[in-house]
N, CA and C atoms of all chains as a GROMACS GRO file, in nm:
protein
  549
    1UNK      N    1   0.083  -0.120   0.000
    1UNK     CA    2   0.000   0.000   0.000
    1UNK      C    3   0.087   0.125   0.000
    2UNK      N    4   0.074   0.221  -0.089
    2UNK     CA    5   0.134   0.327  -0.065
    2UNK      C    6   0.010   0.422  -0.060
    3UNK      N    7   0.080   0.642  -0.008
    3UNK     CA    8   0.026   0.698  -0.032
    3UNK      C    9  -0.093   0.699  -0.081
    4UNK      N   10  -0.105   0.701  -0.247
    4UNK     CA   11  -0.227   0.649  -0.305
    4UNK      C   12  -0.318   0.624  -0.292
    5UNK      N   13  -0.323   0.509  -0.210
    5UNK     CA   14  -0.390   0.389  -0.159
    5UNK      C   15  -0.530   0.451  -0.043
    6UNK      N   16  -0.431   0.560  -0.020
    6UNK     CA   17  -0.507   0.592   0.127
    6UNK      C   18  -0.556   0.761   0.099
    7UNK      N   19  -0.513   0.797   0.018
    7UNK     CA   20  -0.564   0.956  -0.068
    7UNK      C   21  -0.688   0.881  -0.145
    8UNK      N   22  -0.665   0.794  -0.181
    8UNK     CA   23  -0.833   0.719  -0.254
    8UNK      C   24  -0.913   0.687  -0.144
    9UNK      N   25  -0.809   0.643  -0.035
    9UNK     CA   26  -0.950   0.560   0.063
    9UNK      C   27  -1.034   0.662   0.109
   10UNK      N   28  -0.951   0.812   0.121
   10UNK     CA   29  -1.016   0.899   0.189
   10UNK      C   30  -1.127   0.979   0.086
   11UNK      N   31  -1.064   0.966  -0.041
   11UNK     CA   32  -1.186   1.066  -0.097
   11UNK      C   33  -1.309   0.958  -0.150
   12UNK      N   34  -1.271   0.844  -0.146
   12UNK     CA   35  -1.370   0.764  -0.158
   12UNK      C   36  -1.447   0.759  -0.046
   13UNK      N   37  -1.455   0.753   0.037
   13UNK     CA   38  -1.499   0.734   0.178
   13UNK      C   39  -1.584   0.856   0.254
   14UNK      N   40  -1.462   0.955   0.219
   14UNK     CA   41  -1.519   1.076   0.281
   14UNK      C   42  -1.528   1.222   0.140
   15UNK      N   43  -1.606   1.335   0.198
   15UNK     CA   44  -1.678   1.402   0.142
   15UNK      C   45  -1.562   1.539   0.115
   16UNK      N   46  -1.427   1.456   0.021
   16UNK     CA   47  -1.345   1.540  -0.044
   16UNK      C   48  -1.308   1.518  -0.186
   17UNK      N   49  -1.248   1.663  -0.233
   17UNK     CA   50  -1.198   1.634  -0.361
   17UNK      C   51  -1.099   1.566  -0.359
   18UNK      N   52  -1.066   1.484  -0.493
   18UNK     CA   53  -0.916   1.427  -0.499
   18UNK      C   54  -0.835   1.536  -0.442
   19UNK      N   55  -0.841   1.647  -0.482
   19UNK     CA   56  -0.742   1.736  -0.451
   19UNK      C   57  -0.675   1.742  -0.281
   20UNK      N   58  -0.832   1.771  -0.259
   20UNK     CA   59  -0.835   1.784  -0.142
   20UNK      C   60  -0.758   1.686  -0.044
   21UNK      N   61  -0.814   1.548  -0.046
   21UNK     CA   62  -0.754   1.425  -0.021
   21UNK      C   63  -0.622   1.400  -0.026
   22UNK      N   64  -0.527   1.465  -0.150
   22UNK     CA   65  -0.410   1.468  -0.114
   22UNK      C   66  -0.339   1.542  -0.030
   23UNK      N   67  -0.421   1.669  -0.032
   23UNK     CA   68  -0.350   1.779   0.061
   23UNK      C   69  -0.320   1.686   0.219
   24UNK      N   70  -0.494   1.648   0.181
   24UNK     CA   71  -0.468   1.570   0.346
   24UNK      C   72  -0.381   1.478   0.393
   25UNK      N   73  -0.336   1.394   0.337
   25UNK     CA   74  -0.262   1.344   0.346
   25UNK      C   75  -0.098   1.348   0.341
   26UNK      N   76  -0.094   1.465   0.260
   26UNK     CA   77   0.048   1.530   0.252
   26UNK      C   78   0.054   1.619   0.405
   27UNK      N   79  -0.035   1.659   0.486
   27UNK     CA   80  -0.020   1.735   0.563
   27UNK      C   81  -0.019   1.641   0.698
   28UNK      N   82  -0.104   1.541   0.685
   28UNK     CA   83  -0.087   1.462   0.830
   28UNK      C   84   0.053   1.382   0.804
   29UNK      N   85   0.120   1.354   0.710
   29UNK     CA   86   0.278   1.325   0.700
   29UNK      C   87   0.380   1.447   0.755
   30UNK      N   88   0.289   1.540   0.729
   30UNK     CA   89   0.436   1.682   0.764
   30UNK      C   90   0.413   1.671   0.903
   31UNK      N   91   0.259   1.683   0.952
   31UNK     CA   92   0.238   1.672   1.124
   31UNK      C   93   0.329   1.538   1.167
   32UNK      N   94   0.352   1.439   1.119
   32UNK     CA   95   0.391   1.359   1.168
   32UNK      C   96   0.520   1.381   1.190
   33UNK      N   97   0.601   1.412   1.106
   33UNK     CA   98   0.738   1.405   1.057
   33UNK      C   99   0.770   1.551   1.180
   34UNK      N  100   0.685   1.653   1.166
   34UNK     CA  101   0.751   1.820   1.277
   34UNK      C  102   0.729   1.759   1.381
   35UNK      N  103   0.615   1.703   1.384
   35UNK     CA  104   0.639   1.623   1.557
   35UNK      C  105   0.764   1.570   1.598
   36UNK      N  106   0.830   1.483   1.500
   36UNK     CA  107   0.909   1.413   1.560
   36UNK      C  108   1.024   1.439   1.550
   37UNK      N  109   1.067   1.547   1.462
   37UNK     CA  110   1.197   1.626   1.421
   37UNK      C  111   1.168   1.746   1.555
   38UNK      N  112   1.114   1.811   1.634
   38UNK     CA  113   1.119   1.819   1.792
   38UNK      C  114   1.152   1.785   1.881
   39UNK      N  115   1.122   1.611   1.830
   39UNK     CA  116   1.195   1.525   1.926
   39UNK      C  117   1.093   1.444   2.048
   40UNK      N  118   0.966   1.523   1.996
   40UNK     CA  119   0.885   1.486   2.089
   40UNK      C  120   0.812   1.341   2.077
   41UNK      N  121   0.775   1.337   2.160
   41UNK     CA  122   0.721   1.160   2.136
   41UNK      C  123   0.539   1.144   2.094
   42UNK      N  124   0.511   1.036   2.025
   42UNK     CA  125   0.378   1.071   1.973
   42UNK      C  126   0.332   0.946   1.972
   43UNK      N  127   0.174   0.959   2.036
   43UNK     CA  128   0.110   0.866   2.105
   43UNK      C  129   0.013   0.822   2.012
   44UNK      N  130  -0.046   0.730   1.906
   44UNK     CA  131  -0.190   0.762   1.886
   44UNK      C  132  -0.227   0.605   1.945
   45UNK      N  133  -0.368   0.660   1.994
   45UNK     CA  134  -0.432   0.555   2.007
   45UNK      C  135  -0.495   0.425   1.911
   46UNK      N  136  -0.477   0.294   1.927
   46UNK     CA  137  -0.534   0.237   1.887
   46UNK      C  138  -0.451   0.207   1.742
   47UNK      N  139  -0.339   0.237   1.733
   47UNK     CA  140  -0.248   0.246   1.679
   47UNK      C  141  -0.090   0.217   1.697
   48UNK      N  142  -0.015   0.299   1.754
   48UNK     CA  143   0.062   0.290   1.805
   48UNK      C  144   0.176   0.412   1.886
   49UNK      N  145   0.325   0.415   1.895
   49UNK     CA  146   0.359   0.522   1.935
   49UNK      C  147   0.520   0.516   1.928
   50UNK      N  148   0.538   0.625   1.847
   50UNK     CA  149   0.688   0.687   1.773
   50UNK      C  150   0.732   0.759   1.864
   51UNK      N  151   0.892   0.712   1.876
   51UNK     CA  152   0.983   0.808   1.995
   51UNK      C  153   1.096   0.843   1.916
   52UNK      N  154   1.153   0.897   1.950
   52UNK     CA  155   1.270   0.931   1.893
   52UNK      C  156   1.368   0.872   1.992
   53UNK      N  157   1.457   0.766   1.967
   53UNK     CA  158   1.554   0.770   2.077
   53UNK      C  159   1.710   0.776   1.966
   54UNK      N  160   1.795   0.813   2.090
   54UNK     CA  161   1.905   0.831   2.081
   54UNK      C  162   1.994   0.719   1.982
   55UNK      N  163   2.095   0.742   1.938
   55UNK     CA  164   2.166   0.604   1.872
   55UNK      C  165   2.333   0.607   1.928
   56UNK      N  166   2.392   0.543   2.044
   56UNK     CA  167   2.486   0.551   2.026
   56UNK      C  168   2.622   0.522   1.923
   57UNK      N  169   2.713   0.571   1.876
   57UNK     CA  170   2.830   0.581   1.796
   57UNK      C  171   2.859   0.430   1.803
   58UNK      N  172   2.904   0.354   1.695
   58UNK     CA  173   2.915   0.211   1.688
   58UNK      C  174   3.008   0.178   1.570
   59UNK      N  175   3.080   0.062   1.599
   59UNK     CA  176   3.123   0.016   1.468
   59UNK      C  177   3.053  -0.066   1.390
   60UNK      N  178   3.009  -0.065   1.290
   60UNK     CA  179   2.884  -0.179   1.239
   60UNK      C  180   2.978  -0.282   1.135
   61UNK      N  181   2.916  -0.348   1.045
   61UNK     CA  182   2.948  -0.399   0.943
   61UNK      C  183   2.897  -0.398   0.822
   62UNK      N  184   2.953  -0.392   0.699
   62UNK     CA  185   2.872  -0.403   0.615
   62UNK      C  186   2.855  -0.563   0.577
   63UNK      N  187   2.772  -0.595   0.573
   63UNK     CA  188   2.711  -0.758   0.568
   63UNK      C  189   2.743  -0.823   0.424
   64UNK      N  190   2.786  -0.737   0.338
   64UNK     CA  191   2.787  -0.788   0.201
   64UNK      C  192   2.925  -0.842   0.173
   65UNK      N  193   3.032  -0.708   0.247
   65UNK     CA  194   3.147  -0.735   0.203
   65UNK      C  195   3.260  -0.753   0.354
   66UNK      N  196   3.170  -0.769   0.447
   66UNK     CA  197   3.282  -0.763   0.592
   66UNK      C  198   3.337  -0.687   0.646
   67UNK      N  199   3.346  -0.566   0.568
   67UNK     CA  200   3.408  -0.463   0.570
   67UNK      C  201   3.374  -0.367   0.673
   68UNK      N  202   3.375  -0.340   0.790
   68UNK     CA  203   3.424  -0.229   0.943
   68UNK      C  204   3.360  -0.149   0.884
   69UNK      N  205   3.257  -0.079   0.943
   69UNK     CA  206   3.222   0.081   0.903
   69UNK      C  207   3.182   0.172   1.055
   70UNK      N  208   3.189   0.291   1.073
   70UNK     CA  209   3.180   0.323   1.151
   70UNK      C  210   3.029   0.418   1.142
   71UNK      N  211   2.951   0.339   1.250
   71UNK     CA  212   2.825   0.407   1.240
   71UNK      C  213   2.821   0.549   1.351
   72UNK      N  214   2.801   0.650   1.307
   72UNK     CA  215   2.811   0.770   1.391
   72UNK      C  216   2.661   0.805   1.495
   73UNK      N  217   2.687   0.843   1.578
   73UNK     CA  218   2.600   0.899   1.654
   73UNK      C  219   2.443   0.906   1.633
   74UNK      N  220   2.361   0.906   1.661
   74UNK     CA  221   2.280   0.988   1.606
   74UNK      C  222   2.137   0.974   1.666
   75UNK      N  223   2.013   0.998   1.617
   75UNK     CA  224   1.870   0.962   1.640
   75UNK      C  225   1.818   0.846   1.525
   76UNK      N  226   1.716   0.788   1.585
   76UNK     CA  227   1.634   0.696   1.523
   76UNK      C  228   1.517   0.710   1.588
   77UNK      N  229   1.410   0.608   1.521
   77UNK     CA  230   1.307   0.642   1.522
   77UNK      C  231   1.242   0.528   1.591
   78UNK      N  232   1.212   0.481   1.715
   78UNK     CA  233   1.139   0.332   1.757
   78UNK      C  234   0.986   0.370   1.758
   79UNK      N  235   0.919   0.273   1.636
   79UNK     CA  236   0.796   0.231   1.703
   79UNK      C  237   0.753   0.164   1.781
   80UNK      N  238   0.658   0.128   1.855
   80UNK     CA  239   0.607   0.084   1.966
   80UNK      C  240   0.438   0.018   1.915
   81UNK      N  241   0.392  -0.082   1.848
   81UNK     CA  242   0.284  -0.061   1.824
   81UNK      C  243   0.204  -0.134   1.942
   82UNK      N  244   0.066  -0.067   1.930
   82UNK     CA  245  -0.043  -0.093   2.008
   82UNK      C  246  -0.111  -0.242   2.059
   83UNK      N  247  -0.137  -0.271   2.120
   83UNK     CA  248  -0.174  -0.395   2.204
   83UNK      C  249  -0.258  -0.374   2.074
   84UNK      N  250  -0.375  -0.377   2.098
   84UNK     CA  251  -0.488  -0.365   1.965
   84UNK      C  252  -0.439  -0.420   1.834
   85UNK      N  253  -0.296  -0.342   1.792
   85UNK     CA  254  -0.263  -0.371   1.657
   85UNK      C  255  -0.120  -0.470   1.664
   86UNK      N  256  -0.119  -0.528   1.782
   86UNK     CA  257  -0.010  -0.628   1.801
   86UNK      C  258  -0.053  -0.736   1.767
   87UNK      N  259  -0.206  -0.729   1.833
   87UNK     CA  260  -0.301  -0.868   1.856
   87UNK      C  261  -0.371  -0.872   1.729
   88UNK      N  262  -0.408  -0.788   1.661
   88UNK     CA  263  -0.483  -0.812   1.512
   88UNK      C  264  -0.382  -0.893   1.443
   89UNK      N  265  -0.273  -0.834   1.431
   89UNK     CA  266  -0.144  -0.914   1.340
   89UNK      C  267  -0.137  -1.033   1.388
   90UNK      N  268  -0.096  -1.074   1.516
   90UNK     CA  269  -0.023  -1.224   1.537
   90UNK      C  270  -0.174  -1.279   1.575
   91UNK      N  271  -0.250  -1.302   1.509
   91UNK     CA  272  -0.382  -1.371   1.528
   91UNK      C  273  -0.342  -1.553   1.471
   92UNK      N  274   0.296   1.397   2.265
   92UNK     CA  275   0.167   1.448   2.201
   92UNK      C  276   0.061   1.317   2.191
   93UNK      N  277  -0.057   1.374   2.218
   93UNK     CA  278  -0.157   1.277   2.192
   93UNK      C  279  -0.238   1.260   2.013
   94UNK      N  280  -0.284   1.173   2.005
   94UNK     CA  281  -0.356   1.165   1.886
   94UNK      C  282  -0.453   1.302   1.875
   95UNK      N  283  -0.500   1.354   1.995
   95UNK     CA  284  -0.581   1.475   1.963
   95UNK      C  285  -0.544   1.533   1.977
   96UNK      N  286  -0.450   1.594   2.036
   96UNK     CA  287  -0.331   1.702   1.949
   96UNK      C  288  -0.293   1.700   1.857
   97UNK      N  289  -0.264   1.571   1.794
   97UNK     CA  290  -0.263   1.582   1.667
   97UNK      C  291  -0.318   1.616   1.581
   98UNK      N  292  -0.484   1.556   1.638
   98UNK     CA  293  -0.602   1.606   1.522
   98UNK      C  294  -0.584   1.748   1.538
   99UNK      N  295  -0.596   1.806   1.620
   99UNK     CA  296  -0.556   1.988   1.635
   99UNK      C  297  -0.492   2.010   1.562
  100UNK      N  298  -0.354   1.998   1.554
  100UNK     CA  299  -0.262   2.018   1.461
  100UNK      C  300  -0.282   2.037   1.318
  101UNK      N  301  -0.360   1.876   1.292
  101UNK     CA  302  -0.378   1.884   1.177
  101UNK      C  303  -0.494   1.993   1.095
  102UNK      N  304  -0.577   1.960   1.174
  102UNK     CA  305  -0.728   2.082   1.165
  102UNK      C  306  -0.648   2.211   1.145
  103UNK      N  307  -0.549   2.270   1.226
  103UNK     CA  308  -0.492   2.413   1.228
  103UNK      C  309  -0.446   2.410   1.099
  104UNK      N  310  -0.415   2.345   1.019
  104UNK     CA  311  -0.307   2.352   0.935
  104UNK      C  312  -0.378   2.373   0.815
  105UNK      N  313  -0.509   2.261   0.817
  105UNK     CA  314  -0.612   2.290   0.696
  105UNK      C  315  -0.664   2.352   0.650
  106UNK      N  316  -0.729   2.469   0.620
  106UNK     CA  317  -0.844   2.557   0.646
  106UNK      C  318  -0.949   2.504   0.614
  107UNK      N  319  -0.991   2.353   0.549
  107UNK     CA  320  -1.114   2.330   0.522
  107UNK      C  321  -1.144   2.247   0.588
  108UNK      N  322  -1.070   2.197   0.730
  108UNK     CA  323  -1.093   2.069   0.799
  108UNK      C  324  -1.136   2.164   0.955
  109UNK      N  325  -1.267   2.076   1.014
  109UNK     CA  326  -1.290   2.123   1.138
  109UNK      C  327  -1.242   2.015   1.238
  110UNK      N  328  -1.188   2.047   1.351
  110UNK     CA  329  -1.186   1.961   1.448
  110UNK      C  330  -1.226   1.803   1.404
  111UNK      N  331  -1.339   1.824   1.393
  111UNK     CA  332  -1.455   1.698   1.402
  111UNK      C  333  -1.413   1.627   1.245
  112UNK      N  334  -1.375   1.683   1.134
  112UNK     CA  335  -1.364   1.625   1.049
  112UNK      C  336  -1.243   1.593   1.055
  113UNK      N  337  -1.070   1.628   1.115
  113UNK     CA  338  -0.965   1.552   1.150
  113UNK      C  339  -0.956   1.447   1.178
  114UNK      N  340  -1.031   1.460   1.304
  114UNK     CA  341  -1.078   1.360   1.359
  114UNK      C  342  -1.112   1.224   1.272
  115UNK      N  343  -1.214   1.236   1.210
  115UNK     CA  344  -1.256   1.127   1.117
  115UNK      C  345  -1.128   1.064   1.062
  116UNK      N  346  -1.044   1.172   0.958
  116UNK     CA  347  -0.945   1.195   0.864
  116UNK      C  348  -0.817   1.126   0.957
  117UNK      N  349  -0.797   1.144   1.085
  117UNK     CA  350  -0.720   1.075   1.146
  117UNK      C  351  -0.683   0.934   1.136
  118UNK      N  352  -0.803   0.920   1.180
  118UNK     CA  353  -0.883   0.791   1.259
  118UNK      C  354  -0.862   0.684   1.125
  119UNK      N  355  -0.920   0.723   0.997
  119UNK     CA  356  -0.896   0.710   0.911
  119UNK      C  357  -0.779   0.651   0.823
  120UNK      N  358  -0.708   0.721   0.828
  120UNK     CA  359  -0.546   0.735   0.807
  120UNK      C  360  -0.482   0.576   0.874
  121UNK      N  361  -0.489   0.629   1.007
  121UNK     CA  362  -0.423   0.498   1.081
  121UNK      C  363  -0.492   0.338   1.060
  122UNK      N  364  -0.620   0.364   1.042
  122UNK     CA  365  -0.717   0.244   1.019
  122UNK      C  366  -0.670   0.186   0.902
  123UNK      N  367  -0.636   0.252   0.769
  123UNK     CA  368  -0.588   0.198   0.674
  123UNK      C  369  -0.460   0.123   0.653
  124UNK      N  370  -0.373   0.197   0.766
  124UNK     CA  371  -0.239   0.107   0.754
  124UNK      C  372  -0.260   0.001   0.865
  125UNK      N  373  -0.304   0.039   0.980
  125UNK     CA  374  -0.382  -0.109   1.040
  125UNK      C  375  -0.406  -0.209   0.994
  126UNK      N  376  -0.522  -0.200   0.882
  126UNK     CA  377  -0.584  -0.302   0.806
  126UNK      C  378  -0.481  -0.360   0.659
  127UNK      N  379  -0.401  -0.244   0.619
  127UNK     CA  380  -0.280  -0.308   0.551
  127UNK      C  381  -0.191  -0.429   0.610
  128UNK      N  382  -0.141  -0.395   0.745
  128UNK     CA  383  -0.076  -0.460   0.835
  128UNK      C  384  -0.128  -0.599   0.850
  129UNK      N  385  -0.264  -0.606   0.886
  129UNK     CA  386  -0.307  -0.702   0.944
  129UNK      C  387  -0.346  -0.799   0.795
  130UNK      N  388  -0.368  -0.770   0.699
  130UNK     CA  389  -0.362  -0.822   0.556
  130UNK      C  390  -0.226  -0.912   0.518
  131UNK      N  391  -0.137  -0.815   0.614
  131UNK     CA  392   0.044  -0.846   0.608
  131UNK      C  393   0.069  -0.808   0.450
  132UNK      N  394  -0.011  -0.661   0.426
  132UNK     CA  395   0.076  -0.586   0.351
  132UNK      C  396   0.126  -0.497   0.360
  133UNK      N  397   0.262  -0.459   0.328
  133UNK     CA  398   0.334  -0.319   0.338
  133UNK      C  399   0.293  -0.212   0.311
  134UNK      N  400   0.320  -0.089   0.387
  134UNK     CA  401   0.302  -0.009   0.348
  134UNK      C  402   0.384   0.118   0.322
  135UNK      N  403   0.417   0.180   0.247
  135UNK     CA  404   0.489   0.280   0.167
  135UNK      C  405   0.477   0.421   0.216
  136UNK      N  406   0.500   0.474   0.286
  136UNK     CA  407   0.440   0.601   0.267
  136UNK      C  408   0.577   0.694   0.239
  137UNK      N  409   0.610   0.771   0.093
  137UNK     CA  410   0.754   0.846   0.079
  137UNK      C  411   0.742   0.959   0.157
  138UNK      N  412   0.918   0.969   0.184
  138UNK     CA  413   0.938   1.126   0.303
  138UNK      C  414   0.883   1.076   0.435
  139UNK      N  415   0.799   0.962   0.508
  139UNK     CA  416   0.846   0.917   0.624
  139UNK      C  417   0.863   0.814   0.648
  140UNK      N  418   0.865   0.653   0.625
  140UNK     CA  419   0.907   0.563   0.649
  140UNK      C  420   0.814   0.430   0.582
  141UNK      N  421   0.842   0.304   0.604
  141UNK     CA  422   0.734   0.192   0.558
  141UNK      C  423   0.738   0.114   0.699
  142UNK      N  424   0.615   0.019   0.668
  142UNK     CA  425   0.568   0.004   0.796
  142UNK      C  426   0.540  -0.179   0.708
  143UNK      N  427   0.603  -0.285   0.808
  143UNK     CA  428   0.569  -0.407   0.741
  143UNK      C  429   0.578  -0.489   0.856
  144UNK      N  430   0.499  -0.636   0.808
  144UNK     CA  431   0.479  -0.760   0.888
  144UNK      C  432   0.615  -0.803   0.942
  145UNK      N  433   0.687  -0.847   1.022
  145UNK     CA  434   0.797  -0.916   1.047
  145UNK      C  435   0.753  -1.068   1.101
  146UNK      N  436   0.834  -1.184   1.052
  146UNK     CA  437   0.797  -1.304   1.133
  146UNK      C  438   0.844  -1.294   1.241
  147UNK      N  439   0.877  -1.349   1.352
  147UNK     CA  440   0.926  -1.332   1.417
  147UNK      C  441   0.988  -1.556   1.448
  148UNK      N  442   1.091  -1.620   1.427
  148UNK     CA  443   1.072  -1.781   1.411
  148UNK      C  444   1.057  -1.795   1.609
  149UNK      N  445   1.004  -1.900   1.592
  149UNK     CA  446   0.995  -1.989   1.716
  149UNK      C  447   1.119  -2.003   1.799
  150UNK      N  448   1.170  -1.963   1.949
  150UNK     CA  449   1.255  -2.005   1.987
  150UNK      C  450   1.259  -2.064   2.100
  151UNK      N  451   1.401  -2.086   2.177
  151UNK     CA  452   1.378  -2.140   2.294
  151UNK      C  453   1.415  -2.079   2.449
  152UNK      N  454   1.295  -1.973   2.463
  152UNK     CA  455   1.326  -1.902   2.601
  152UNK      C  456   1.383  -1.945   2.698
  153UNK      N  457   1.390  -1.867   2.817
  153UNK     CA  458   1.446  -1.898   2.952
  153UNK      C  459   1.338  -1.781   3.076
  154UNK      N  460   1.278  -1.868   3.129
  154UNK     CA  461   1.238  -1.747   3.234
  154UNK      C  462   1.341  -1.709   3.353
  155UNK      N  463   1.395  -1.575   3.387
  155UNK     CA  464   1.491  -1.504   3.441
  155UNK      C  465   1.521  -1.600   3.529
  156UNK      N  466   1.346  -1.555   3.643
  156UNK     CA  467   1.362  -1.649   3.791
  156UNK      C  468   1.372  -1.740   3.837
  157UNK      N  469   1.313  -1.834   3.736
  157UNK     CA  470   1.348  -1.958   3.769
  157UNK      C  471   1.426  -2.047   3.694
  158UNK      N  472   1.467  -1.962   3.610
  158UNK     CA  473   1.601  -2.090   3.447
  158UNK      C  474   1.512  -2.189   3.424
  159UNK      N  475   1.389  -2.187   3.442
  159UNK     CA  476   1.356  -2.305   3.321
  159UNK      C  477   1.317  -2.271   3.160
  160UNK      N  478   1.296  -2.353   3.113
  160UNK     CA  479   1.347  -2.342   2.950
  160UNK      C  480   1.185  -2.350   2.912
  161UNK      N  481   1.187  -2.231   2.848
  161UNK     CA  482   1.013  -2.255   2.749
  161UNK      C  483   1.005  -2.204   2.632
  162UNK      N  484   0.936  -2.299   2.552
  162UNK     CA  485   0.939  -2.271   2.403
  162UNK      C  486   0.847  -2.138   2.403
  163UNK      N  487   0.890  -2.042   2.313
  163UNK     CA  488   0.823  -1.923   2.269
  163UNK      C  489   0.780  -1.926   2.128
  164UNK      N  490   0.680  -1.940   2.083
  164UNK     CA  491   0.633  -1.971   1.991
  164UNK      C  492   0.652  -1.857   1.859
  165UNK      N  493   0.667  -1.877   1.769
  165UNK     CA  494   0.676  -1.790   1.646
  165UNK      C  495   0.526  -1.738   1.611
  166UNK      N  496   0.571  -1.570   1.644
  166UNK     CA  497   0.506  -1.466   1.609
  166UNK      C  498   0.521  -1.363   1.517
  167UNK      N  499   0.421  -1.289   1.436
  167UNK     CA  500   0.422  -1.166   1.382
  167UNK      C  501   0.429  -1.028   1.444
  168UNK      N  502   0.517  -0.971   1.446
  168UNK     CA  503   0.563  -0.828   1.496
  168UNK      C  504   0.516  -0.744   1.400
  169UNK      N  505   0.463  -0.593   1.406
  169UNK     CA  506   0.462  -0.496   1.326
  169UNK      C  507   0.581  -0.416   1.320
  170UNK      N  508   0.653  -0.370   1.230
  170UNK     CA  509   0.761  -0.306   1.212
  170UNK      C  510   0.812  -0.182   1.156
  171UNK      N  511   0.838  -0.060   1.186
  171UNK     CA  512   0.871   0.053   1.112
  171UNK      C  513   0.974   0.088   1.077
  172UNK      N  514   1.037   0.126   0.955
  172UNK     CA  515   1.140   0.160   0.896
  172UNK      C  516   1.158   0.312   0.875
  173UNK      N  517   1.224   0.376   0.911
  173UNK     CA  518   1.201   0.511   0.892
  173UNK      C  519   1.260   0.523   0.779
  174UNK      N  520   1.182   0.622   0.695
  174UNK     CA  521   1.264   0.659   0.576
  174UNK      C  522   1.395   0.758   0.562
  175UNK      N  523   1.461   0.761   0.442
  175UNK     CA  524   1.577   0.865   0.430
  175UNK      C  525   1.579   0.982   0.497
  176UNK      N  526   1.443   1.074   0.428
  176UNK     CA  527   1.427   1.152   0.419
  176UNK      C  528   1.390   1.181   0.587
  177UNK      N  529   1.339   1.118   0.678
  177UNK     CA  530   1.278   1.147   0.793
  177UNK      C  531   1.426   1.110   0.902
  178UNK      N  532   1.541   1.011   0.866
  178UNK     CA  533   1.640   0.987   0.921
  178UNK      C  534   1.733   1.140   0.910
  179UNK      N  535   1.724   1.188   0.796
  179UNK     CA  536   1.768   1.305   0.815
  179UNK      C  537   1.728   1.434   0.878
  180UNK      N  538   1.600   1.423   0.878
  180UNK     CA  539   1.560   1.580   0.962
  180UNK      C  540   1.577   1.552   1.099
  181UNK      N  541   1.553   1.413   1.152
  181UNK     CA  542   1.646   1.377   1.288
  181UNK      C  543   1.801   1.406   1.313
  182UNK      N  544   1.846   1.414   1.191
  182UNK     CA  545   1.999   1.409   1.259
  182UNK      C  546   2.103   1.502   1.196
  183UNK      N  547   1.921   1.648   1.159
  183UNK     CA  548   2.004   1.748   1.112
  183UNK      C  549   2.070   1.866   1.222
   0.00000   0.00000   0.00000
């Protein structure tokens, strides 16, 4: 499923233009994304919940060729999903 | 932040969306990749990340307190990948 998928579900569903429908969807991605470039943590219900945590500095590997790389510092992104949508999946 | 802050958010941002219709539009939103998920299909979304089934195989636990040995059965995890584009505004 991409984008698409869900700009149709909405103007099919609900009482917008295509146009419209994309906006929406382009905009609850930007809400998502400023939320979390803040740093702040985001809860939804019935769904799940995005944190930002820390990444400490590491040496990794590259898996293809063996080869040492050094992974730097940084943030990532952990989801956390919802009891609700843990239990729909592993049914 | 909560999901209805979020819907706020999002409503502020719209001018043709009220509260009450975010809301829907929210609710919405997440329901679809839910029901992708639970289909155990991927989902795509560019500029923030994909979101997919993981197996998870069968192994052979240990409970802490008492060291005995119990099979943990093979499960499906939901999984998020953050995209490029969203790895970077984190670690600009």
């Amino acid at each position: 499923m991409t984008k698409e998928d869900i700009i149709n579900r909405i103007w099919e569903n609900l009482d917008y233009t295509k146009k419209q429908s994309g906006d929406i969807v382009e905009t609850l991605i930007d809400c998502l994304k400023d939320t979390l470039k803040s740093g702040e943590k985001l809860k939804i219900g019935g769904f799940g919940v995005f944190e930002v945590r820390r990444r400490k500095a590491r040496t990794g590997r590259n898996p293809r060729t063996g080869e040492k790389a050094a992974i730097r510092e940084g943030k990532t992104i952990k989801f956390k999903a919802g009891k609700t949508l843990k239990l729909a999946i592993d049914k | 932040m909560t999901k209805s802050e979020f819907i706020a958010e999002v409503a502020n941002r719209l001018k043709f969306l009220s509260y009450k219709d975010a809301g829907v539009v929210v609710n919405t939103f997440f329901a679809s990749i839910n029901e992708a998920l639970v289909n155990d299909e991927k989902v795509e979304l560019r500029g923030f990340g994909s979101f997919k089934v993981k197996e998870r195989p069968p192994r052979i636990g240990r409970n802490p307190k008492t060291g005995k040995t119990v099979k943990v059965p093979a499960k499906k995890v939901p999984y998020f990948k953050p995209g490029k584009e969203l790895k970077n505004l984190l670690d600009a």
